[in-house]
C-alpha positions in Angstrom: 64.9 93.5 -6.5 62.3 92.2 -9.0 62.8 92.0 -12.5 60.9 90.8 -15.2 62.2 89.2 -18.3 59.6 90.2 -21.0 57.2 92.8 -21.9 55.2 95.1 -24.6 55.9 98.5 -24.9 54.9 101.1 -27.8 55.0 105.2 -28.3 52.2 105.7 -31.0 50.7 108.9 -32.6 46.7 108.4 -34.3 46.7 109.8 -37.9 45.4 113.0 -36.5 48.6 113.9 -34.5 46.5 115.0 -31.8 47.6 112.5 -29.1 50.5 110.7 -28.2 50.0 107.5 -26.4 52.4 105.4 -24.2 52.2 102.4 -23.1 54.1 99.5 -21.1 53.0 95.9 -20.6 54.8 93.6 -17.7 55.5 90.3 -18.0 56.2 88.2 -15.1 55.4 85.3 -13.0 51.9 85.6 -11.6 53.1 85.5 -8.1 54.7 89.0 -8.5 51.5 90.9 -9.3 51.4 92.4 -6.0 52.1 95.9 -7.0 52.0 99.5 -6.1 52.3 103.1 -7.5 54.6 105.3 -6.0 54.9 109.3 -5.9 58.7 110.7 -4.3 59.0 114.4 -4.1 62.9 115.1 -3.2 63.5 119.1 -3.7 67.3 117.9 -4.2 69.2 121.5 -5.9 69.4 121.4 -9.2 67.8 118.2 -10.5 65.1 119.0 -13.4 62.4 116.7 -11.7 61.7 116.5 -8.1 58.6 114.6 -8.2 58.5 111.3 -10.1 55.8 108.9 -10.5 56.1 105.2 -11.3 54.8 101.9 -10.8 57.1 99.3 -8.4 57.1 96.7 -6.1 56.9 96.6 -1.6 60.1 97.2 -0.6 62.0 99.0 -3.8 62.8 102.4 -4.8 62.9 101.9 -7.9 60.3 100.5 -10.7 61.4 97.4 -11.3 59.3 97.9 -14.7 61.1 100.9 -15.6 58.6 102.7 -16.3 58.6 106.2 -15.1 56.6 110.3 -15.5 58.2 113.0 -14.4 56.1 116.6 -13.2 58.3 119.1 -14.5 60.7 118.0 -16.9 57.6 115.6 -18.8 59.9 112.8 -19.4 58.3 109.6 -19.3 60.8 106.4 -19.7 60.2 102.8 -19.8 62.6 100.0 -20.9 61.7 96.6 -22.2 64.5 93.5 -21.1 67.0 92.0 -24.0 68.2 88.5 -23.2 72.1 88.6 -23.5 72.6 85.3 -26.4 76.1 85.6 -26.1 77.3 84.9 -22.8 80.9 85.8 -22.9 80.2 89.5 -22.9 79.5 88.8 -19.1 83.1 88.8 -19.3 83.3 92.5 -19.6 81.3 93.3 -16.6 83.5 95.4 -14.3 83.1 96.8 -10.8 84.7 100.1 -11.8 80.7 101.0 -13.0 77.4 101.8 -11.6 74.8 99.3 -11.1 71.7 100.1 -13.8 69.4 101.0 -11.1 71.5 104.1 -9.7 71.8 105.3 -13.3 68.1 105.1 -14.1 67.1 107.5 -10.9 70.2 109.7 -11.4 69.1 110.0 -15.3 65.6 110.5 -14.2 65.9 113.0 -11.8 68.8 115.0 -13.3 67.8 114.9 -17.3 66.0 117.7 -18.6 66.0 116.4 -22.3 65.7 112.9 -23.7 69.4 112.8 -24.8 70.3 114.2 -21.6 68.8 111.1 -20.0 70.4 109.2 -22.5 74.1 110.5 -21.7 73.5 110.0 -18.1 72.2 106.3 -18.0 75.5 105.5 -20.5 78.0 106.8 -17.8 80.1 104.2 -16.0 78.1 101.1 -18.0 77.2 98.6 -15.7 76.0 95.7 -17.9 73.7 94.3 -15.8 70.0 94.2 -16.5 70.5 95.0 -20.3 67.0 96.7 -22.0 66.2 98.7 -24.3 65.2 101.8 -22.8 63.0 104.6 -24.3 62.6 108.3 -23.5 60.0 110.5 -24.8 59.5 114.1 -24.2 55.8 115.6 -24.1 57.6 119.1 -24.1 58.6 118.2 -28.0 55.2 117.2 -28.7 52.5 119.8 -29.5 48.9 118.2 -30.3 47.8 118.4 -34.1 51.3 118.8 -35.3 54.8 116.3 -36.1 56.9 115.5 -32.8 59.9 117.9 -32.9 63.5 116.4 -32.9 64.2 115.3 -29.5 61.3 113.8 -28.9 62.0 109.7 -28.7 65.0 108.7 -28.2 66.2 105.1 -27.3 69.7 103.5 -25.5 70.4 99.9 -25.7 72.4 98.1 -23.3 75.0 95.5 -23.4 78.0 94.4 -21.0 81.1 97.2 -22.2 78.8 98.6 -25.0 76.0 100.5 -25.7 74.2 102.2 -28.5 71.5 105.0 -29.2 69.9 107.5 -31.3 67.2 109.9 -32.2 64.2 107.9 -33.6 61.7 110.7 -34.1 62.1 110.7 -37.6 60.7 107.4 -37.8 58.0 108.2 -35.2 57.0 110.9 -37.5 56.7 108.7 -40.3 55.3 105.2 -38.8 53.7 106.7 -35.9 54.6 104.4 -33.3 57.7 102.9 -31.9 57.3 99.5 -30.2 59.9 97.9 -27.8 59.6 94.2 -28.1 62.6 92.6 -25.7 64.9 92.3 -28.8 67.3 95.1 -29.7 66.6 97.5 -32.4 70.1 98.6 -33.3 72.0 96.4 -35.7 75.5 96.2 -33.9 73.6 95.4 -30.3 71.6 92.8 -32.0 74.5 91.5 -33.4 76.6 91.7 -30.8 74.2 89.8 -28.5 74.2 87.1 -31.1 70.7 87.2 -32.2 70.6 86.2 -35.9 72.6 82.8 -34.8 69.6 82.5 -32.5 66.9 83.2 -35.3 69.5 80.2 -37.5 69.9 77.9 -34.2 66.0 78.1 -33.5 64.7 78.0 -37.1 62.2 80.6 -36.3 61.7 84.6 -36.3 60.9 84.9 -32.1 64.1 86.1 -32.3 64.1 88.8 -34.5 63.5 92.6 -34.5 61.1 92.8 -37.6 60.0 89.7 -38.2 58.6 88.8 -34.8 55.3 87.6 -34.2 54.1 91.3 -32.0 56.1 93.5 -34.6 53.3 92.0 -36.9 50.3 92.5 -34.9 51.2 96.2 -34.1 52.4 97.0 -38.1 48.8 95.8 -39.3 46.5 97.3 -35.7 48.4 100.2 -34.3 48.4 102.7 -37.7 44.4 102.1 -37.6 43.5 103.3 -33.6 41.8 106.0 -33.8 41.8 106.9 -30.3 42.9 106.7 -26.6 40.6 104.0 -26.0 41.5 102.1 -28.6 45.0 102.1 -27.8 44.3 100.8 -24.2 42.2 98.0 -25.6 45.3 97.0 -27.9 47.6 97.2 -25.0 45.6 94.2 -23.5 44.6 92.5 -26.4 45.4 88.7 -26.8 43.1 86.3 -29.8 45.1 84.4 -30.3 43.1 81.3 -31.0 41.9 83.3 -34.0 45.0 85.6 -35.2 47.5 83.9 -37.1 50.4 86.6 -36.7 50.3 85.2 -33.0 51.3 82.2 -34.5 48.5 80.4 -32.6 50.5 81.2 -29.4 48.9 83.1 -26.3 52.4 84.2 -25.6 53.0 85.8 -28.4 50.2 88.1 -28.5 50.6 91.6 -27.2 49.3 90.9 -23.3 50.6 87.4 -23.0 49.5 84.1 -21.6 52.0 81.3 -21.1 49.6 79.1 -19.2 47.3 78.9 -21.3 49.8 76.9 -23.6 48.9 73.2 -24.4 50.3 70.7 -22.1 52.2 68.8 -25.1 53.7 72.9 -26.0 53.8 74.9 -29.3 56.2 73.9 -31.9 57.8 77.2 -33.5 61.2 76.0 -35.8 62.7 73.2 -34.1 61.6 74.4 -30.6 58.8 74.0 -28.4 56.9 76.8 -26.5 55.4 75.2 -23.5 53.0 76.6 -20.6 54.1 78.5 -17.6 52.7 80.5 -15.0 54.1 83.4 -16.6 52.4 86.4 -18.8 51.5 89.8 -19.2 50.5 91.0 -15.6 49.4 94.4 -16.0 49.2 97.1 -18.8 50.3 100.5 -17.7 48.9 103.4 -20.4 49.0 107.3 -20.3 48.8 110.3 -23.3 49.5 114.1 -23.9 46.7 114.9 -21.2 48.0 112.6 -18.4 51.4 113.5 -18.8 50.5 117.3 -18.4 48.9 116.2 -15.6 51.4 113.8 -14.4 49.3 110.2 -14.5 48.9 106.8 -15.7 46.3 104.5 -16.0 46.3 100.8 -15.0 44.8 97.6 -15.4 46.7 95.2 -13.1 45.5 91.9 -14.0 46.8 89.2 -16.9 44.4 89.5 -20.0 40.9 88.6 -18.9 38.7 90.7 -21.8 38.7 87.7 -24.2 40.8 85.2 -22.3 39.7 82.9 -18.8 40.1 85.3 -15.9 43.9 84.2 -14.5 42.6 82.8 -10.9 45.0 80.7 -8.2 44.3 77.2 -6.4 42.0 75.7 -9.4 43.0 73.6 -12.7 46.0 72.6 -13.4 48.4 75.3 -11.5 46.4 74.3 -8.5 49.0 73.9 -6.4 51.0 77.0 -7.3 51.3 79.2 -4.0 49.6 82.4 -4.5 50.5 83.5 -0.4 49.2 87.2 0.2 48.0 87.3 -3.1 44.0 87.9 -4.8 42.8 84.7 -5.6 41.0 85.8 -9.0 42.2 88.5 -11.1 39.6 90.8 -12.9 40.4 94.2 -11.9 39.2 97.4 -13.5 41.0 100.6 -14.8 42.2 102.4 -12.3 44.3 105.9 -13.0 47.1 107.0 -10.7 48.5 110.3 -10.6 50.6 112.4 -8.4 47.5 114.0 -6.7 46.5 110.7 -6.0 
């Protein structure tokens, strides 16, 4: 099964509550951009979505992403990974639980409300690929007025624990939510031992508020004014000029590892070096395409202000790119059931 360790993801709402956007960003390792979008009807009695529609890999049933719209219950979920700091919590993995996977369809296809999903995905705890997952539901969401209660809610992860809430209230008064691979809720982020990491590393990658993307989208994200614009932020990356990415292509909201220096990055006392590794696609949808049960897509690294990501030239000319495009430039494409 493929996973991916890192990503962007962000709920936002322009000032004229007339939209609600959504939006995930995978990273990965380039040689797992082979992708596909998937539509499963199953009339199974008595779930509250038979058809769901999400991105994923060959050979999966599942995202992979975690990123997923449902037709009749208009639930759209996506998750974004948190690294476990404190590695004897692995301790408390047990096989008397259900693998994460199994929980995400069951929640899917059974939930008919966002804490519904949440109450599902929580039973039997796992503790194995711990996120951050969000739920938002279009159904609490009328265009040109606040989100009603209900509408966002978010579960974080960790082996023998987990936590979660309502964060509409805060949608309503930020307009937006991101999900930024580090845990929101103070007793998971403590528990995963995250502020010894910000001490250990002398830096603020590892923290909630202070991180380099919780920057960018504070200052850009409360000025789109429009679907477009929020599709262009979703793959934006300057970071040549844009200080909040502390003059690291990772760090910027589609990221690029290999286009890190040879002699690395120095953030606190460590040193971000290259990798073939990035933001490998940006997955976007609003009120319209949920109603009518789409996404759009751009599945490429960042190419609109950055060198085109291409195999077998420079210095990753040796990396195997088997069955893969050898140049990645590809347009917009949007995916829907009907489809």
């Amino acid at each position: 099964m493929v996973k991916n360790e890192h990503c962007s993801a962000i709920v936002s709402m322009p000032q004229d509550k007339k939209d609600v956007f959504l939006a995930h960003n995978t990273w990965d390792d380039y040689t797992r951009m082979l992708r596909v979008v998937k539509a499963y009807t199953l009339h199974f009695s008595g779930v509250a979505a038979s058809s769901v529609v999400f991105p994923g890999y060959f050979g999966t049933i599942i995202s992979g992403d975690d990123v997923y719209t449902t037709e009749s219950s208009r639930l759209t979920i996506m998750e974004t990974t948190n690294l476990i700091l404190d590695e004897s919590l692995f301790k408390l993995i047990t096989p008397n639980s259900v693998l994460y996977f199994y929980r995400v369809l069951i929640a899917t296809r059974l939930a008919r409300t966002t804490s519904e999903w949440i109450q599902l995905f929580g039973t039997e705890n796992s503790g194995t690929y711990n996120n951050q997952y969000i739920v938002v539901d279009y159904n609490k969401f009328k265009p040109g007025q606040k989100a009603r209660a209900g509408f966002i809610w978010a579960i974080e992860q960790l082996p023998g624990y987990y936590n979660y809430g309502d964060r509409t209230d805060e949608f309503n008064t930020n307009r937006y939510i991101p999900s930024l691979n580090t845990p929101f809720f103070e007793d998971v982020y403590e528990k995963a031992k995250y502020p010894e990491k910000v001490i250990e590393t002398n830096s603020t990658y590892w923290s909630y508020w202070d991180n380099s993307r919780m920057h960018i989208v504070e200052r850009d994200v409360p000025n789109l004014k429009d679907y477009e614009d929020f599709k262009t932020f979703m793959r934006s990356n300057d970071w040549e000029h844009d200080p909040l990415t502390n003059y690291d292509p990772a760090e910027a909201i589609l990221s690029r590892y290999d286009l890190r220096p040879d002699d690395c990055i120095p953030n606190g006392n460590s040193l971000m070096c290259p990798n073939v590794f990035g933001g490998t696609d940006s997955k976007t949808t609003n009120y319209n395409n949920v109603m009518n049960h789409k996404f759009d897509f751009i599945s490429s690294p960042q190419y609109e202000t950055q060198p085109a990501w291409e195999f077998g030239v420079g210095k990753y000319a040796n990396y195997d790119y088997t069955g893969l495009p050898k140049k990645w430039t590809f347009p917009r494409l949007s995916f829907g059931y009907d489809d």
